[in-house]
C-alpha positions as CSV (number, residue, x, y, z in Angstrom):
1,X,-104.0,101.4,-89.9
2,X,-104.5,98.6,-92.4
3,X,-107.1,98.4,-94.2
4,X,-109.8,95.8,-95.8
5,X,-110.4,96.2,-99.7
6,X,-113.9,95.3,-100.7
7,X,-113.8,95.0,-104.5
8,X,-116.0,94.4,-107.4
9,X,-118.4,95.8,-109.6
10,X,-120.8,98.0,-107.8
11,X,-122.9,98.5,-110.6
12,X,-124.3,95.0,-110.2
13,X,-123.2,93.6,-107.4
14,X,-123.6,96.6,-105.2
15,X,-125.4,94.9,-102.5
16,X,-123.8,92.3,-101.8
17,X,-120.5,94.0,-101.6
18,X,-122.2,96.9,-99.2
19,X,-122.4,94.0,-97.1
20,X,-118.8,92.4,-97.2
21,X,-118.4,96.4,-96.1
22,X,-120.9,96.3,-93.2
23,X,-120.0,92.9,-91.8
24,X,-115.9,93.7,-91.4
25,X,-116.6,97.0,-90.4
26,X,-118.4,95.6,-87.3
27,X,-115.2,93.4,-86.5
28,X,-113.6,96.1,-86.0
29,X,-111.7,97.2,-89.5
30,X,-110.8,100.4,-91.8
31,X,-112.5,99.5,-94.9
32,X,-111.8,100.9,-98.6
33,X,-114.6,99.7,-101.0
34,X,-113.4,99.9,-104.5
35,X,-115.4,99.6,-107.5
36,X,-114.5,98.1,-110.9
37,X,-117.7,98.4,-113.1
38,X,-117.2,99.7,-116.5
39,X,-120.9,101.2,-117.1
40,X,-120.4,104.6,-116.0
41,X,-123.2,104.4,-113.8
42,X,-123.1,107.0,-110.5
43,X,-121.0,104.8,-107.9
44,X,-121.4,104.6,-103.8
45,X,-117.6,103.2,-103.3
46,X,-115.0,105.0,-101.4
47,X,-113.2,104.5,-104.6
48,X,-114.9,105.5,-108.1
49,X,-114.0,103.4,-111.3
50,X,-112.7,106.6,-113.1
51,X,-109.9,106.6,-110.1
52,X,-109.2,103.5,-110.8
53,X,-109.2,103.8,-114.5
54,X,-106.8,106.6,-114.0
55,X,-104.1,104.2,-113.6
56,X,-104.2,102.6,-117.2
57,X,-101.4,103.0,-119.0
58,X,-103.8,105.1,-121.6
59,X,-105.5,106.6,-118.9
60,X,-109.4,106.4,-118.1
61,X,-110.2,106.9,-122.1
62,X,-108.9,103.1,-122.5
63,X,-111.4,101.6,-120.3
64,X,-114.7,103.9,-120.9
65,X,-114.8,102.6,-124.3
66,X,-117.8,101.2,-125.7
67,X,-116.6,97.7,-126.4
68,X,-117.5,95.4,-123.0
69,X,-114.8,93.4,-123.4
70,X,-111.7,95.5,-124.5
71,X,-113.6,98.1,-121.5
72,X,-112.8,95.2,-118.7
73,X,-109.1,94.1,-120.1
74,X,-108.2,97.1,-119.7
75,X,-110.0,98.2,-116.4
76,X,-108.0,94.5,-115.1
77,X,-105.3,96.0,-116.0
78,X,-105.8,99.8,-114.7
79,X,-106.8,97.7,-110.9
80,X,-103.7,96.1,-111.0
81,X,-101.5,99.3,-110.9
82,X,-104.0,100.8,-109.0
83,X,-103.3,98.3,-105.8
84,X,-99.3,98.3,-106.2
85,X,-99.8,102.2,-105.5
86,X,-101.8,101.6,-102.2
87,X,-99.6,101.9,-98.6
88,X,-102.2,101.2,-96.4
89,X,-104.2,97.4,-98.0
90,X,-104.0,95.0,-95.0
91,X,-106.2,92.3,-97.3
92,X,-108.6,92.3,-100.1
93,X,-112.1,90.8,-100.9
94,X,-113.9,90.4,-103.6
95,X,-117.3,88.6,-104.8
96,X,-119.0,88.2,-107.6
97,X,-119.5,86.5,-110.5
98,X,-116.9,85.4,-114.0
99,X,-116.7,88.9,-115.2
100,X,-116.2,90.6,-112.0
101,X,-114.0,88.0,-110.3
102,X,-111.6,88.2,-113.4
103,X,-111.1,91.8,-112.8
104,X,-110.6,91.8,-109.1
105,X,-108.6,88.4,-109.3
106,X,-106.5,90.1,-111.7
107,X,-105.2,92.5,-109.0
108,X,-105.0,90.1,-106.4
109,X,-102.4,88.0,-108.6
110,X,-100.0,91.2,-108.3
111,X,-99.8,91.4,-104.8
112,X,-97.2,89.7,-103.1
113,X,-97.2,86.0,-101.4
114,X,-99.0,86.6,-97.4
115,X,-101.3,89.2,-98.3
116,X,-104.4,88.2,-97.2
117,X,-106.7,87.4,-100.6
118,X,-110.2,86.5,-100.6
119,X,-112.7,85.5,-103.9
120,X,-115.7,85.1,-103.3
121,X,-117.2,83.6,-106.6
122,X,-119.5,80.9,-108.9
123,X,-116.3,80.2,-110.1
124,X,-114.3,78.5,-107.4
125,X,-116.0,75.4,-108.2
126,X,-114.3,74.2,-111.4
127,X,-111.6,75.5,-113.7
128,X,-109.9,78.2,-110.8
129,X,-106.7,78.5,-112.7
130,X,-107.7,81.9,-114.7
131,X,-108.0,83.7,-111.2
132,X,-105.5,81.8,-108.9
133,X,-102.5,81.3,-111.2
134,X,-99.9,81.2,-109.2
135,X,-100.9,82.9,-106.1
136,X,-102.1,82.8,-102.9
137,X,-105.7,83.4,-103.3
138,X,-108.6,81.7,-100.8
139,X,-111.4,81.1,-102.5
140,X,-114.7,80.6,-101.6
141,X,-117.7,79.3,-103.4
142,X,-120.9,81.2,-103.3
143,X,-123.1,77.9,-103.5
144,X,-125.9,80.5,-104.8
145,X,-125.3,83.2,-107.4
146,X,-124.1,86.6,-105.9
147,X,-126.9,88.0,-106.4
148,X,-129.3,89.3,-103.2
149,X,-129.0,89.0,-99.7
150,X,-131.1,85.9,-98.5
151,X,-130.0,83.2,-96.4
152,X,-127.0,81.6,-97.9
153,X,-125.4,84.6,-98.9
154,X,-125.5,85.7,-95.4
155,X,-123.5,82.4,-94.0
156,X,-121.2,82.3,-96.9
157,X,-120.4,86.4,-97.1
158,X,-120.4,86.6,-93.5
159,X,-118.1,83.7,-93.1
160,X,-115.9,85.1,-96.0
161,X,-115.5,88.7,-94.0
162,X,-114.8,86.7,-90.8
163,X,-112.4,84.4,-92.7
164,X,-110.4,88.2,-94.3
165,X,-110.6,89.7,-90.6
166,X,-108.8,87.2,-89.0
167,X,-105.8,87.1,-91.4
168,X,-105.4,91.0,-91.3
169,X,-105.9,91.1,-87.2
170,X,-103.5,88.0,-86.9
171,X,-100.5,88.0,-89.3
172,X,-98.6,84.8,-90.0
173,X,-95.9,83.7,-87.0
174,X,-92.8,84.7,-87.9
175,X,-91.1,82.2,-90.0
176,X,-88.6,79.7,-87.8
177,X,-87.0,78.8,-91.3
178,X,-86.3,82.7,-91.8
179,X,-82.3,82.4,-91.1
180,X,-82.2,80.4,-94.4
181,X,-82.0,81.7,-97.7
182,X,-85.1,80.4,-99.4
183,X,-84.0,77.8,-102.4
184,X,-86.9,77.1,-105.2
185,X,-86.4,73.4,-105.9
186,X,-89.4,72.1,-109.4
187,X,-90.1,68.2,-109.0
188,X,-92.1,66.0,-110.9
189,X,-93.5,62.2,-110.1
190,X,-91.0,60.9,-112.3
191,X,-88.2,62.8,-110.9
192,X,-89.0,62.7,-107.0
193,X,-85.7,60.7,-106.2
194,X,-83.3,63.4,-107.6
195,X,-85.2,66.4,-106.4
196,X,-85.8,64.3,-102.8
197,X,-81.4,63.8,-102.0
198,X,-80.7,67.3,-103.8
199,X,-83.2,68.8,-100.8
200,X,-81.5,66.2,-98.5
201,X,-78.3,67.6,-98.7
202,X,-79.4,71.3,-98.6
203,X,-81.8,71.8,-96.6
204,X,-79.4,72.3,-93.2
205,X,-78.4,75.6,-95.4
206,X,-81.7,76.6,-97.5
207,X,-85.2,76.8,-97.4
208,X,-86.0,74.0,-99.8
209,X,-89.5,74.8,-101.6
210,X,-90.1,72.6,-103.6
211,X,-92.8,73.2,-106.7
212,X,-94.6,70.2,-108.4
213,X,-94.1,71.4,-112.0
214,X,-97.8,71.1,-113.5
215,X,-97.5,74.4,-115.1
216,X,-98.8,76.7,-112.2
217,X,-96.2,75.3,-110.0
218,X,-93.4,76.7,-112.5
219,X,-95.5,80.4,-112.6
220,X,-95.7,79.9,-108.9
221,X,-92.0,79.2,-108.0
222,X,-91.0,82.1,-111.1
223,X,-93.3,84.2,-108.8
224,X,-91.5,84.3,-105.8
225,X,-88.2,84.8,-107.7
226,X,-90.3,87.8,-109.4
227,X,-91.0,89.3,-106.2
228,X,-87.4,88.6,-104.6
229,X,-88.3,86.2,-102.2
230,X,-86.0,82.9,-103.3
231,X,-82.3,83.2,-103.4
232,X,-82.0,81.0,-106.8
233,X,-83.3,78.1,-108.1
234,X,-82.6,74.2,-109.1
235,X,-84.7,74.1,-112.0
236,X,-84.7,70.0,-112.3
237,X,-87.4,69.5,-113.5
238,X,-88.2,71.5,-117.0
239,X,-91.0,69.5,-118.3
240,X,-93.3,72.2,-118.0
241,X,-91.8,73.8,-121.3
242,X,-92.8,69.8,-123.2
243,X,-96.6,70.3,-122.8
244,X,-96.1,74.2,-123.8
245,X,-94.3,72.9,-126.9
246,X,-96.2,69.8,-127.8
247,X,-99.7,71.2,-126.2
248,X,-99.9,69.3,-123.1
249,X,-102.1,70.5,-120.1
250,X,-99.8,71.1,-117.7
251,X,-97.6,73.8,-119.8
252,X,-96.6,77.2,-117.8
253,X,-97.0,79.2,-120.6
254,X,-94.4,80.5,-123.2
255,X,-92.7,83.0,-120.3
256,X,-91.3,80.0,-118.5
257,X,-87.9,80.7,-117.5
258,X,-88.2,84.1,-118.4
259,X,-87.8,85.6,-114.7
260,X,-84.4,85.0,-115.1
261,X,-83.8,87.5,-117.5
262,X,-85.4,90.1,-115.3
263,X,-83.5,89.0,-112.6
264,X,-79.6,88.0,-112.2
265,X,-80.0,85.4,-109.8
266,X,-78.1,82.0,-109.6
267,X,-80.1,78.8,-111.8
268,X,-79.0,75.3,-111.9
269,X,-81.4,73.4,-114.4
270,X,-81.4,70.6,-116.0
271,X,-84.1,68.3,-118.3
272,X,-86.2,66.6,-115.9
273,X,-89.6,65.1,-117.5
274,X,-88.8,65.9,-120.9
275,X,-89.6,62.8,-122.2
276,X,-93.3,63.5,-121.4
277,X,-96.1,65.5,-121.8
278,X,-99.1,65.6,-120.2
279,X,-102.9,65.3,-120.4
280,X,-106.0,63.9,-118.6
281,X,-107.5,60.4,-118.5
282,X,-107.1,58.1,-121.5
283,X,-110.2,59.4,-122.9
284,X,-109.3,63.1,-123.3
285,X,-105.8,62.8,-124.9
286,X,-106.6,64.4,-128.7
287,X,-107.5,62.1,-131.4
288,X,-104.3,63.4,-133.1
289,X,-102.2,61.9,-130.5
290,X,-104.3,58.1,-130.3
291,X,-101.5,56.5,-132.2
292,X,-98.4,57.6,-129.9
293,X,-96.1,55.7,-127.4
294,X,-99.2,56.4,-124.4
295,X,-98.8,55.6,-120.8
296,X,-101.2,55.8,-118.2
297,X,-99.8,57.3,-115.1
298,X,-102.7,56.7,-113.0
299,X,-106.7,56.6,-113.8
300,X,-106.5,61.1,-114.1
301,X,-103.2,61.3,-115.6
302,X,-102.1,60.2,-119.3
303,X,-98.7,60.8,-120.3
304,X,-97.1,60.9,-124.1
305,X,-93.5,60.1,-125.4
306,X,-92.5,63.6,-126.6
307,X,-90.9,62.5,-130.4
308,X,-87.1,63.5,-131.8
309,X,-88.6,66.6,-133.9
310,X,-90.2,67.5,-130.7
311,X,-87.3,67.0,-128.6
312,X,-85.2,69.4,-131.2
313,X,-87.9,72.1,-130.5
314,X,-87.7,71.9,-126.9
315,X,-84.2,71.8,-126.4
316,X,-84.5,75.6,-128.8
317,X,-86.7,76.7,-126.7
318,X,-84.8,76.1,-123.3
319,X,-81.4,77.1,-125.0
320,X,-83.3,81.0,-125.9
321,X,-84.0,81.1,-122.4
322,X,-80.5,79.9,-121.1
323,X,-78.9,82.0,-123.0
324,X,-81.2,85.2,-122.0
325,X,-80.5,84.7,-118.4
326,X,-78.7,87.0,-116.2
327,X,-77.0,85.8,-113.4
328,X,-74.8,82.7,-113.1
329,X,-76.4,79.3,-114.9
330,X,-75.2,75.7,-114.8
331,X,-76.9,73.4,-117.1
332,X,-76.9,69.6,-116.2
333,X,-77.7,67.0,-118.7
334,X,-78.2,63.3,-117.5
335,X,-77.5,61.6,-120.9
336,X,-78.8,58.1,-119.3
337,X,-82.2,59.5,-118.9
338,X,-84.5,62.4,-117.8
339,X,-87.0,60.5,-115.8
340,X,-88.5,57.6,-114.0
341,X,-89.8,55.9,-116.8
342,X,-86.9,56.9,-119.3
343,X,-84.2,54.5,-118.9
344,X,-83.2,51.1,-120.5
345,X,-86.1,48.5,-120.2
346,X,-88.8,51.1,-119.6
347,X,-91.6,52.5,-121.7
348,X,-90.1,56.0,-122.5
349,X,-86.6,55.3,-123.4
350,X,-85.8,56.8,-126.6
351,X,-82.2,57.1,-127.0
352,X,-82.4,58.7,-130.3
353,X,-84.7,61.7,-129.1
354,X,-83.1,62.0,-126.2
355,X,-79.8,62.4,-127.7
356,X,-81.6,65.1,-130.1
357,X,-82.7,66.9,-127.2
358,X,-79.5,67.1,-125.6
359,X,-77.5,67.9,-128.6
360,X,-80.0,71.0,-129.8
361,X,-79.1,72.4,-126.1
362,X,-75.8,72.3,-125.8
363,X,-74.7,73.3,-129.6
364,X,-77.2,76.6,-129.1
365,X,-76.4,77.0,-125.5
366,X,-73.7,80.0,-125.3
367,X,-71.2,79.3,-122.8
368,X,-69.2,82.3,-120.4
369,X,-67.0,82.7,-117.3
370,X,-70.7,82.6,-115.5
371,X,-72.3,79.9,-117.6
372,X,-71.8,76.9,-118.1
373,X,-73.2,73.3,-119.5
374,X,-72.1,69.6,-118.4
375,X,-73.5,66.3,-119.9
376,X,-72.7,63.5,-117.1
377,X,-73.3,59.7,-118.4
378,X,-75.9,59.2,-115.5
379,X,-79.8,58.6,-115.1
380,X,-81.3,61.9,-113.3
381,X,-82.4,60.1,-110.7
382,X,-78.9,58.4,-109.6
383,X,-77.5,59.9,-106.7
384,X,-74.3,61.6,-108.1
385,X,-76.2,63.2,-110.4
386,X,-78.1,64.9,-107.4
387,X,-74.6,65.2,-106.2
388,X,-73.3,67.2,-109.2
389,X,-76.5,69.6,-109.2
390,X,-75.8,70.1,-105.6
391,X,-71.9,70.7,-106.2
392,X,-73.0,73.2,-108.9
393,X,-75.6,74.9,-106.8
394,X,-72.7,75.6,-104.5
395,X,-70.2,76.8,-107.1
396,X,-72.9,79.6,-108.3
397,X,-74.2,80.6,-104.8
398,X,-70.9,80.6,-102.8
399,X,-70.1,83.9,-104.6
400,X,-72.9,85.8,-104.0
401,X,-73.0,84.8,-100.5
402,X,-69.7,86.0,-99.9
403,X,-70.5,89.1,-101.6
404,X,-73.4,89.7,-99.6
405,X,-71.6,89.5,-96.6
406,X,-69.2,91.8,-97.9
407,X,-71.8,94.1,-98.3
């Protein structure tokens, strides 16, 4: 039988978690409670924090310490081992406040995509990106803070418990698109018209997913290939690694790309977007920056010309992770332009740091029988240069297909 997880810190937020417990054990479910409090106090969960602090790599010594803040890095980190040992979690629930929704979220993050997730929190109203990431997490806002039972906390616990229930009684249909190998496709704005006939000429074979590359949609799509659920990837749209480099808002951190050298699976990338990086409205790029080539993307968005010296860093930076990779890899550079607004006539072409860019690449890029780099004199969104992703696509994945039907 599959069980519900109520998670959090007992110690303070005993309560209201008792009655997460209460309310889905009335609809019907198995629940484990689990606490995560690092006090030391006595505990009434099913599960007691020195279980769960078992799990550290250190053992419990590495979360009873008596720093707070070292105590619930680790104790994160001990509840994330903790819930990839447990065979019978049907869903998992948590409430509570930035301190305790950091160590449940933590967890959450490390199960795989369909398991049912719920956060109850003060902190799904603004910056969620610390305890979503990449996954698929609902959240809920507690409106009030979690803190007594009164009558708000009521609707929105009780509503929360209802909302968990119904996902572990009623598992997703199955998946009509199943047959197909599942494809993980990045766009961008500025690159929409590649990524849009690349999809159009695969999707009859694949699963297209497409990501929108704003740093958590890179960690999102490099989940999925993490956990085995894509077949490969056409990496188009790279721009996630300019705003790591540059410090943009929309980087995916520094282990972008790195999946792919924990797992040999087929990549077709190319440098989509890499003229840009990104930030907020006009008013919040960094005085630093008030002097370069600016455009305003829309009334939220501001996006920056990345420079030639910025352009050679990048182009380092994706050639380490090229050459790190596994499986099969086919790099294609479009040496017209990487994006909508990087071509003759409009405000991003830069020839020069383009041409840096693409030279950095392919002189550090080390080529094989499995890997391989093209420059075509195209514009990345013309259609033959969709065409040539595609025709690589097929000339890395046509191999393994046949072996796996060997198999």
């Amino acid at each position: 039988m599959r069980s519900a997880y109520v998670t959090g810190t007992f110690d303070t937020k005993g309560r209201e978690l008792n009655y997460l417990r209460q309310s889905l054990e009335k609809l019907g479910l198995r629940v484990v409670t689990v606490d995560l409090s690092t006090s030391g106090k006595p505990s009434s969960a099913s599960v007691h924090p020195r279980e769960v602090a078992r799990h550290h790599p250190q053992g419990e010594a590495a979360v009873f310490s008596n720093d707070r803040g070292n105590a619930m890095t680790a104790m994160a980190q001990a509840f994330e081992a903790f819930l990839l040992t447990r065979r019978d979690l049907g869903g998992i629930i948590s409430a509570g406040g930035s301190g305790g929704t950091s160590l449940a979220t933590r967890g959450m993050r490390a199960l795989p995509i369909g398991v049912p997730k719920v956060m109850v929190s003060t902190m799904a109203s603004g910056d969620t990106r610390p305890y979503v990431g990449p996954s698929d997490i609902c959240m809920m806002y507690s409106v009030t803070d979690v803190q007594g039972i009164h009558r708000i906390s009521e609707l929105v616990l009780s509503n929360a418990a209802n909302a968990l229930a119904g996902m572990i009684a009623h598992p997703p249909i199955a998946s009509t698109t199943a047959s197909r190998p599942a494809l993980g496709l990045t766009m961008f704005g500025v690159t929409t018209p590649c990524v849009q006939h690349v999809t159009h000429r695969l999707e009859s074979e694949y699963d297209c997913l497409v990501f929108h590359a704003t740093g958590v949609g890179g960690q999102s799509m490099e989940k999925l290939a993490d956990s085995g659920l894509v077949a490969g990837v056409i990496d188009v749209s790279t721009t996630e690694v300019a705003d790591e480099i540059v410090g943009g808002v929309l980087s995916a951190g520094p282990g972008r790309m790195d999946v792919f050298a924990r797992h040999a699976l087929p990549y077709v990338g190319s440098c989509g977007a890499l003229d840009m990086v990104n930030f907020g409205a006009w008013n919040t790029v960094p005085e630093r920056f008030k002097g370069r080539n600016l455009y305003r993307h829309n009334p939220s968005v501001t996006l920056m010309r990345t420079t030639a010296e910025e352009c050679r860093q990048i182009g380092e930076f994706i050639a380490a992770k090229l050459n790190a990779m596994r499986g099969p890899v086919r790099f294609l550079i479009p040496e017209q332009g990487v994006s909508a607004i990087d071509r003759q006539g409009q405000p991003f072409f830069d020839a020069q740091a383009d041409k840096l860019l693409f030279d950095t690449i392919q002189s550090q890029f080390r080529a094989g029988p499995q890997r391989s780099l093209q420059r075509l004199p195209l514009h990345i969104n013309d259609e033959a240069f969709a065409d040539a992703l595609v025709a690589a696509w097929r000339e890395i994945a046509q191999p393994m297909a046949a072996g796996r039907r060997a198999g």
